[in-house]
NUKOLGU-272923 format. One record per residue: residue number from 1; residue in one letter; x, y, z of N, C-alpha, C in turn. Coordinates in steps of 0.1 Angstrom, whole numbers, always signed. Atoms other than C-alpha are relative to their C-alpha. Layout:
> NUM	a	X	Y	Z	X	Y	Z	X	Y	Z
...
REM end
This chain:
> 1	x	+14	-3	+5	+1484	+1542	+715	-3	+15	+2
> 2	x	+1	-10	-3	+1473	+1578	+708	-14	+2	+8
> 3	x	+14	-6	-8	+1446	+1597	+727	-9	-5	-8
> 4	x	+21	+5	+8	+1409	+1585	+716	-7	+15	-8
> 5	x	+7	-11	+7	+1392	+1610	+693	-14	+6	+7
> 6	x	+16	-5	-9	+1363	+1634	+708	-5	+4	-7
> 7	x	+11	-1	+8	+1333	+1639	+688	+4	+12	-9
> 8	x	+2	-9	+10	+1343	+1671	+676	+13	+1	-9
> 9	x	-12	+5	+10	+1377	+1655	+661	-5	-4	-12
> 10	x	+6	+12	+10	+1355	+1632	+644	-9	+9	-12
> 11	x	+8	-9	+7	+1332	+1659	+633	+6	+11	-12
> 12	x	-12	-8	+10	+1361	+1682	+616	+1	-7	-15
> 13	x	-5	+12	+14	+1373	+1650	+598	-14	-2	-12
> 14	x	+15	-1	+14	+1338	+1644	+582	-2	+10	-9
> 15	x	+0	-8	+10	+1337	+1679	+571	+8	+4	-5
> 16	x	-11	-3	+5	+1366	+1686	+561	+0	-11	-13
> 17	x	+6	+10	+7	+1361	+1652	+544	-8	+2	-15
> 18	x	+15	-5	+8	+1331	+1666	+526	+4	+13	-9
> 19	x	-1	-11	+10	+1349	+1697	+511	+12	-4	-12
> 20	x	-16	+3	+5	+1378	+1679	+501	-6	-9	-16
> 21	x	-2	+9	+9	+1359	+1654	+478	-11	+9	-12
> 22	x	+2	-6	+9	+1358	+1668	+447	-9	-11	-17
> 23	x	-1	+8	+6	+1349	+1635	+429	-13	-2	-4
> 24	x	+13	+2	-2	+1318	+1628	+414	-15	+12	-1
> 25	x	+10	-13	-4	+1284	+1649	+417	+0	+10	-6
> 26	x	-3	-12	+9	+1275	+1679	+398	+0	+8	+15
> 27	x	-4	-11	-8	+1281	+1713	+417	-11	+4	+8
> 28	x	+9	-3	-10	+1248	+1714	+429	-3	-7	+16
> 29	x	-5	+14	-6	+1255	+1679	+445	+7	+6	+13
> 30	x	-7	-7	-11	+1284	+1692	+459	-5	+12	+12
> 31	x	+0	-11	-7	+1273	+1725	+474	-9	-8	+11
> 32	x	+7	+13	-8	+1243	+1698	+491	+7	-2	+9
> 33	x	-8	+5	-13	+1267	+1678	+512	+8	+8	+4
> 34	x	-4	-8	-3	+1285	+1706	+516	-7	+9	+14
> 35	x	+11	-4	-10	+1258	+1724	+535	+0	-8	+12
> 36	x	+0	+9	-10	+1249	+1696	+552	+7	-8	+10
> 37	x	-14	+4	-7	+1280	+1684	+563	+7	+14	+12
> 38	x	-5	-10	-12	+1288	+1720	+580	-18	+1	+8
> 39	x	+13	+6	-5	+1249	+1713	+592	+2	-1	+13
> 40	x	-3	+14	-6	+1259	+1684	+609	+13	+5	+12
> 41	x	-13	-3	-10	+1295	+1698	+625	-4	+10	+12
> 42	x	+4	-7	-5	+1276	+1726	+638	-10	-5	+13
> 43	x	+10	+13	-11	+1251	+1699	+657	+10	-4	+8
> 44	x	-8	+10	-7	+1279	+1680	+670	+12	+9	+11
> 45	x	-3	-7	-9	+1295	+1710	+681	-1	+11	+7
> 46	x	+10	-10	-7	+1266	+1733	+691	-8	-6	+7
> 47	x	+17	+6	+2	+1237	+1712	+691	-6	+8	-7
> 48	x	+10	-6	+12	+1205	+1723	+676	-4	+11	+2
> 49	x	+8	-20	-8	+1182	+1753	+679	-13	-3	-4
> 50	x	+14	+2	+2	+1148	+1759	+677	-10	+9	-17
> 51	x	+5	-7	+14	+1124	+1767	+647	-7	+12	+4
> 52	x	+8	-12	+1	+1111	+1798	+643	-5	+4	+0
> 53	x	+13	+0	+3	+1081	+1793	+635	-10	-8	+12
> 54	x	+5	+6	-13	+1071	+1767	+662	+4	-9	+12
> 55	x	-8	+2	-9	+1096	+1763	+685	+10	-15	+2
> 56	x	-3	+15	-3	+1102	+1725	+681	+16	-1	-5
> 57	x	-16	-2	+3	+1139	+1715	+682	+7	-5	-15
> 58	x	-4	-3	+13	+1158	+1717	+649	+17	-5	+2
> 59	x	-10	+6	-1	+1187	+1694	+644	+15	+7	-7
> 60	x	-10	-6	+6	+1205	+1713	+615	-6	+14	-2
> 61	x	+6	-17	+4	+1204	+1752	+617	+9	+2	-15
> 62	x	-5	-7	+10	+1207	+1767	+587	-9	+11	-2
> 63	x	+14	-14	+2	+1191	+1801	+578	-10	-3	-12
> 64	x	+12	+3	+15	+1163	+1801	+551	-6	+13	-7
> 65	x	+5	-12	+4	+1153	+1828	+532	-14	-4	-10
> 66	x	+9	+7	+13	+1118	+1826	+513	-5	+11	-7
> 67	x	+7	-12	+9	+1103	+1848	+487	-11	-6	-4
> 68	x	+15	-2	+1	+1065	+1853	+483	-7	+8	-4
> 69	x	+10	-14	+4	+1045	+1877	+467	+6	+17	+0
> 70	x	-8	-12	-1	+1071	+1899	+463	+12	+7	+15
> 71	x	-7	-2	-15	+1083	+1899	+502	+11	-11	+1
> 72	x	-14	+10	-3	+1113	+1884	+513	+2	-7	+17
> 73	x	-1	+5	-8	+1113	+1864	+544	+14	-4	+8
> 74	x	-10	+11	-7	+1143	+1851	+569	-2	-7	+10
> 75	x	+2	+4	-14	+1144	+1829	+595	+18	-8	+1
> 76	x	-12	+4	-6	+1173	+1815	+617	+3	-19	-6
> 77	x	+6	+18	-2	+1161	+1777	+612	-16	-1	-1
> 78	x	+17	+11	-3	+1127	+1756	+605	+3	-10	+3
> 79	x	-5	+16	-7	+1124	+1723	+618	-10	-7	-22
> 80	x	+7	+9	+13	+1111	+1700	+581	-15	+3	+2
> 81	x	+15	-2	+3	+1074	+1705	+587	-2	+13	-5
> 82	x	-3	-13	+1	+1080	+1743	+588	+0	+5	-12
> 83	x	-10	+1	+15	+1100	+1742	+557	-10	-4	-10
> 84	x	+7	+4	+9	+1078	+1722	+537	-12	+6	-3
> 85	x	+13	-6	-1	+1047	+1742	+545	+6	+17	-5
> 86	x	-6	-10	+13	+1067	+1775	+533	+5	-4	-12
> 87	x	-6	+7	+16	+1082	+1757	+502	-14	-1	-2
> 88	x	+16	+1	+7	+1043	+1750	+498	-10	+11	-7
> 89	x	+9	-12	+8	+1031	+1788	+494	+11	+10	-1
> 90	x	-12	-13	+2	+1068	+1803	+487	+0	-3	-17
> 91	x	+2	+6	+12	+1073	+1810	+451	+17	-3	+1
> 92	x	-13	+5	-6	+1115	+1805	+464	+5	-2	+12
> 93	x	-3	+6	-12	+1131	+1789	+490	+15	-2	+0
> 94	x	-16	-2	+1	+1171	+1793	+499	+4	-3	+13
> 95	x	-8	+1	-9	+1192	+1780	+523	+10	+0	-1
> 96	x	-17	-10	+4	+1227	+1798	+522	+7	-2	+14
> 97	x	-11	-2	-12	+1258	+1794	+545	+13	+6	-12
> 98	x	-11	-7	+7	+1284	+1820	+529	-4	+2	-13
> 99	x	+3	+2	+13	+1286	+1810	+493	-5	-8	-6
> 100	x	+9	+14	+8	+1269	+1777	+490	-12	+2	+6
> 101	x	+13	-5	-4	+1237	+1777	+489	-10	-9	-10
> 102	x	+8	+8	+7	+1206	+1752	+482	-16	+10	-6
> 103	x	+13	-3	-3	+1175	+1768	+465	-8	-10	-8
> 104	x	+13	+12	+5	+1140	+1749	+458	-8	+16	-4
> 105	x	+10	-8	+8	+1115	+1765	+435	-12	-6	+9
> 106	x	+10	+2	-6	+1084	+1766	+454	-11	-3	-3
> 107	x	+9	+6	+5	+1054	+1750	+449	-13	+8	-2
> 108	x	+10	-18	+4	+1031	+1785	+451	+3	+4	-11
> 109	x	+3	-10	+15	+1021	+1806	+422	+3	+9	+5
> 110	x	-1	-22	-6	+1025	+1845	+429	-16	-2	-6
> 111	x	+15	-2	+0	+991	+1856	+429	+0	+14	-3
> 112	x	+3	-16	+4	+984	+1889	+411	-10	+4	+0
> 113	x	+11	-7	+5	+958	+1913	+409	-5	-2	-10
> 114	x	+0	-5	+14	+941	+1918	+379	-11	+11	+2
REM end
């Protein structure tokens, strides 16, 4: 019988898992679980971190970048309330690891002068 697997065996295999399957899903799809899958391995073999905004703990770090009124924002991590509340007055929203990358069109206008 071999040795027992330790969390972060199991964690590899998932993502590794996740880049391999090519089957299915459009590319946006993919880049998704993709993300989230190195998310997730990062959890299992970091843990989490805290939001940046209001300190509460934050399961999957990923960075976020937002654009607003012409300014460009980063943070390390939000925790989902965070997130939703900039997606609410960002006019973009990006979460990037390397080359994959999810963005949400934000639910803000730009607000101009006139």
């Amino acid at each position: 019988m071999g040795r027992p697997k330790n969390q972060s065996d199991t964690a590899w295999e998932e993502y590794l898992r996740a880049i391999a399957d090519h089957s299915g899903g459009t590319a946006t799809n993919r880049e998704r679980e993709l993300l989230l899958s190195y998310a997730e391995l990062q959890f299992r073999l970091h843990g989490g971190g805290h939001c940046s905004l209001c300190g509460v703990h934050v399961r999957h770090v990923l960075p976020v970048t937002i654009e607003r009124n012409g300014d460009t924002i980063q943070h390390c991590c939000l925790c989902t309330r965070c997130l939703e509340a900039e997606r609410a007055t960002a006019t973009k929203l990006t979460l990037r690891v390397g080359n994959a990358a999810i963005e949400y069109a934000g639910r803000g206008t730009p607000t101009h002068a006139k």
